[in-house]
C-alpha positions in Angstrom: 0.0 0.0 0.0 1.8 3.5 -1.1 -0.2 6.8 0.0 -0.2 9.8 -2.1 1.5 13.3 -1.4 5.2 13.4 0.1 5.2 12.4 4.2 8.6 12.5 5.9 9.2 10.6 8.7 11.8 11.3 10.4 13.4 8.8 13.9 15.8 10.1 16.6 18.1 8.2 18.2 18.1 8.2 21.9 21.6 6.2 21.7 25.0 7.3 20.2 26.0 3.4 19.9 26.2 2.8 15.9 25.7 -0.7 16.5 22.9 0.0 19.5 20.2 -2.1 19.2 17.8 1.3 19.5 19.4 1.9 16.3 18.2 -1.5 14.8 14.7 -1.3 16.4 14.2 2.3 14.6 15.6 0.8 11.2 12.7 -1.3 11.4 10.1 1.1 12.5 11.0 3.3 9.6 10.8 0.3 7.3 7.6 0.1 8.1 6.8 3.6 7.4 8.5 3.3 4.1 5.9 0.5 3.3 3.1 2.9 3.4 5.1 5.4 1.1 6.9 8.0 3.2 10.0 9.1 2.6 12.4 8.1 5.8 15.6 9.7 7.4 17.3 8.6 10.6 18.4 10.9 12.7 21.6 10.1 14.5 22.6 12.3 17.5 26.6 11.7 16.9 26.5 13.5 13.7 24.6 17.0 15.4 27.5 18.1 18.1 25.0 19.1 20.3 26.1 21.0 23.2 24.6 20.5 26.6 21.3 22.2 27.1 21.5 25.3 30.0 18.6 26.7 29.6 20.1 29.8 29.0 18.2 33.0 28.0 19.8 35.3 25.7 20.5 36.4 22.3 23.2 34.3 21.1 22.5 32.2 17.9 22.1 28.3 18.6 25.1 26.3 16.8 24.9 24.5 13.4 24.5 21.4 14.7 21.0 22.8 16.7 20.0 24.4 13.6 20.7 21.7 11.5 18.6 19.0 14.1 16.0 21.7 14.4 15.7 21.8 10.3 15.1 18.4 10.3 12.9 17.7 12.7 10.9 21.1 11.6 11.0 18.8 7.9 8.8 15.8 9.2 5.3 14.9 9.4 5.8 11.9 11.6 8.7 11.4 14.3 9.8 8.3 15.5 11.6 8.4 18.8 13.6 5.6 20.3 15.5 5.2 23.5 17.3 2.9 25.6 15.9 2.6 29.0 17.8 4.3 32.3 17.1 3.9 35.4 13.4 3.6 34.6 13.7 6.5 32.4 15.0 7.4 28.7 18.3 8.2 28.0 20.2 11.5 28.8 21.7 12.2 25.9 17.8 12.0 24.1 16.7 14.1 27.0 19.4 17.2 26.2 18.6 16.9 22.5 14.4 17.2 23.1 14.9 20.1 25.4 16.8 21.4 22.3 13.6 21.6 20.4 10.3 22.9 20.7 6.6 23.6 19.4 8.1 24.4 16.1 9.4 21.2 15.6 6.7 18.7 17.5 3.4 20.6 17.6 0.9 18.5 15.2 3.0 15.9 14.5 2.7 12.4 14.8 4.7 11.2 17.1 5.5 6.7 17.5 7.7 5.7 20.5 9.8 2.9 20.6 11.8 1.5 23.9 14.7 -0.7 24.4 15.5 -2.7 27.8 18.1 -5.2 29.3 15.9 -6.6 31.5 12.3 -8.7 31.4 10.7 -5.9 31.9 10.7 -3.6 28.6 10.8 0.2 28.8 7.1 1.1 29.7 8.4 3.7 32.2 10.6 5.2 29.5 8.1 5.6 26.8 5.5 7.0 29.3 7.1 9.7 30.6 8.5 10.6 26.6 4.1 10.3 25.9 3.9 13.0 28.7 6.6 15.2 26.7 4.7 14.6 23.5 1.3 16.1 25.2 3.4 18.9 26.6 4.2 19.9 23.1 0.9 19.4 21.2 2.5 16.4 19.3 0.2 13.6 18.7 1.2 10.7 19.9 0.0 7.4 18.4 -1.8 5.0 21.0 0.8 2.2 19.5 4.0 1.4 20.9 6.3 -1.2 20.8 9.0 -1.8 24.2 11.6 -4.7 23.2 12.6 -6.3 26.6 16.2 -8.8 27.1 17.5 -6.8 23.4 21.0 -8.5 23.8 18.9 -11.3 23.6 16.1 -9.9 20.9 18.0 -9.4 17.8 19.6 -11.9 15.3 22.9 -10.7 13.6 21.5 -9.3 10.6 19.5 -6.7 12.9 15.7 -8.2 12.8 14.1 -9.3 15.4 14.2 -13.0 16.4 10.1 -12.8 18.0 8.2 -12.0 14.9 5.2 -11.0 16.4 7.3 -7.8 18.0 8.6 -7.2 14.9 5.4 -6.9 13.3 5.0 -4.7 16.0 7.7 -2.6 15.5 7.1 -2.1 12.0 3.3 -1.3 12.9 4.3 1.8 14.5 6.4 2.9 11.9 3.8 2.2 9.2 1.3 4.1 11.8 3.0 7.1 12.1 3.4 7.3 8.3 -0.9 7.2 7.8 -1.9 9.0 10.5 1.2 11.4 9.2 -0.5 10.9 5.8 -4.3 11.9 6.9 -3.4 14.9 9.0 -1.8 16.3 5.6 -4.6 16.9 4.1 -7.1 20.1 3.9 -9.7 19.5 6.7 -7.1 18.0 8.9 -4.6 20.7 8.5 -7.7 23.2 9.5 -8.6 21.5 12.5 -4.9 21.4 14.0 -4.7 25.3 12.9 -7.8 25.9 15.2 -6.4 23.4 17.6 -2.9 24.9 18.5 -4.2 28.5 18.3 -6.7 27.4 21.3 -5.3 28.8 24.9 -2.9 27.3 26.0 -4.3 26.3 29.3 -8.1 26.1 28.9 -8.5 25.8 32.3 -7.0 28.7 32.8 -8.3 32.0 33.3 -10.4 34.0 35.5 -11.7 32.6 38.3 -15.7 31.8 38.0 -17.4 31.7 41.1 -19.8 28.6 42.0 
């Protein structure tokens, strides 16, 4: 199945290993999302310099490699994000690089999340708390996810994934993100997300109405 129109979709890397088996778990999401016709790039942290995010506030222009992730990101219709999992979180070095970007890059996108683990128990704890940064940037993230637990275990040498069920899932979410990419492309969609992200910010917010 190929869709028409040009989506991008576009994975970070939460890991700087080349040979990381994030890496290899987003190669196979973005297959996927190449299956339903989108153009793919992977987006590998090592090659961006970043420098450390402070938080700073002042006039000094971002460096190339922030413009450059920032232009790429900005690109997309669908992101793929992928992480190892840390301490019961994602990685630091994905961490520095999201804090890096913004609204401009992630609001009304589509955003799939993928998690690797060394242990039994998969990387739910890391992918929730990257869902919570997707809400807090009016990305759209897609109710499918895939968490690969044991990955020194999970992958053969050629990079697929021994358990063929998960790698059906894995490609699921690639080939999600691409539609869903797809469908908020065209005309009605794009309208509603225009009238979505000019609504308040906090709709809750305001005045304070008396009972």
């Amino acid at each position: 199945m190929h869709t028409e129109g040009h989506i991008l979709v576009v994975a970070i890397c939460g890991s700087l290993r080349s040979d990381g088996h994030t890496r290899q778990a987003l190669e196979i999401a973005l297959q996927g999302a190449q299956e339903v016709g989108a153009e793919i790039q992977l987006i590998d942290l090592n090659e961006y310099a970043l420098p450390f995010c402070e938080g700073k506030d002042d006039d000094a222009p971002p460096s190339a490699g922030v413009q450059r992730l920032r232009a790429d990101v900005r690109r997309a219709q669908g992101i793929l994000i992928g992480t190892p999992e840390y301490h019961g979180s994602f990685s630091g070095v994905l961490k520095n690089a999201l804090d890096l970007l913004g609204f401009d890059e992630f609001e009304g996108k589509m955003i799939g999340l993928l998690g690797i683990s060394g242990g039994r128990m998969g990387a739910v704890d890391a992918l929730n708390s990257l869902r919570t940064i997707g809400r807090a940037l009016h990305a759209w993230v897609i109710p499918q996810q895939a968490t690969i637990p044991e990955a020194a275990h999970a992958f053969d040498e050629h990079g697929r994934l021994r358990n063929k069920a998960l790698e059906q899932r894995v490609l699921e979410v690639g080939r999600q993100v691409a539609r869903f990419a797809y469908l908020h492309s065209s005309e009605k969609a794009r309208e509603f997300l225009r009238l979505w992200e000019e609504s308040p910010a906090n709709p809750g917010g305001g005045e304070h109405v008396e009972e």
